[in-house]
N, C-alpha and C positions, 0 to 999 in steps of 0.2 A: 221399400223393398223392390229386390228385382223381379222384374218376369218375365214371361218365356217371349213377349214381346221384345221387352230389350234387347234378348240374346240374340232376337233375328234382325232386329235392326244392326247391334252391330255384324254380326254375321255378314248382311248384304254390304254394309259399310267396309269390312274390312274385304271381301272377295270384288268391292266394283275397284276399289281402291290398287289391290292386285292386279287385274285384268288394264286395268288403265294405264298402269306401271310399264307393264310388260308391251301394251298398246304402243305406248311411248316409244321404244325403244325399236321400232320401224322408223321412226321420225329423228331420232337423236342419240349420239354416239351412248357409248355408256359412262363416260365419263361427265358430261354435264346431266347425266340420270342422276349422277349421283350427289353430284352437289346439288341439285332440285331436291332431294331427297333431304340434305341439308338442312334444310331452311323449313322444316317442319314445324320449327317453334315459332314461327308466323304466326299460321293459321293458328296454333293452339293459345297464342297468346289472345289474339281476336278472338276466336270463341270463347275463353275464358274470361273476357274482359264483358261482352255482351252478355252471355248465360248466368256464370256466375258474380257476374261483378266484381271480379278479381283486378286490382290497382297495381300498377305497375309504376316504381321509381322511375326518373329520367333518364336515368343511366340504363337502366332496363331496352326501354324504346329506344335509345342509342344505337344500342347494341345489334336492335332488330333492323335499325335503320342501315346500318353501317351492312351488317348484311346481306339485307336487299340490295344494299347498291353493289357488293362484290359478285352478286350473284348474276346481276345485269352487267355490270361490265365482263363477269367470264362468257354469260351468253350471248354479248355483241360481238366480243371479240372471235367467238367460235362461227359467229353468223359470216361475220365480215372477213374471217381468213378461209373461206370457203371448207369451213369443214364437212366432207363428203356425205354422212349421213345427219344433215341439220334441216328441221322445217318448224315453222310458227304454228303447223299442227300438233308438233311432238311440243313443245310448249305448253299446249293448251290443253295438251291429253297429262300431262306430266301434275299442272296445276290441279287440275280435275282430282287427278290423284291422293294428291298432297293433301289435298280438303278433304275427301273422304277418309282419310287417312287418323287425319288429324282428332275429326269429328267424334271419333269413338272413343278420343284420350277421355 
């Protein structure tokens, strides 16, 4: 059953998750906000995979694979063509994000 604990847990989860988002976007354009945003089903695969021991086919983790890696080459490339509002903090505030984000699926 749920309880009023849960609800604040997500609560906190889904409002640090906001503020970090939004944090972010001091550090990095809004377009690589939003493919960070993307890639959500990362993190929920991994928690799902630890919490509830949910198994994923090959093709599955491919697909996560293949992702991560578009998601790093669109953020080197945005690093390395000097795009005007890009920092490895707005990265880390972004990830921050993502995970909190995720955590409440």
């Amino acid at each position: 059953p749920t309880t009023s604990q849960d609800y604040a847990v997500v609560s906190v989860l889904a409002m640090g998750g906001a503020y970090f988002t939004n944090w972010a976007l001091n550090y990095l354009n809004y377009t690589t906000r939003i493919v960070f945003k993307s890639c959500r089903v990362i993190p929920v695969m991994a928690f799902r995979s630890v919490v509830v021991g949910q198994r994923y086919s090959a093709v599955q983790y491919g697909a996560g694979g293949l992702l991560v890696a578009g998601i790093t080459l669109f953020t080197a490339g945005d690093a390395a063509g000097g795009a005007p509002n890009f920092s490895g903090t707005g990265v880390a505030l972004i990830v921050v994000a993502l995970v909190g984000r995720s955590t409440r699926t």
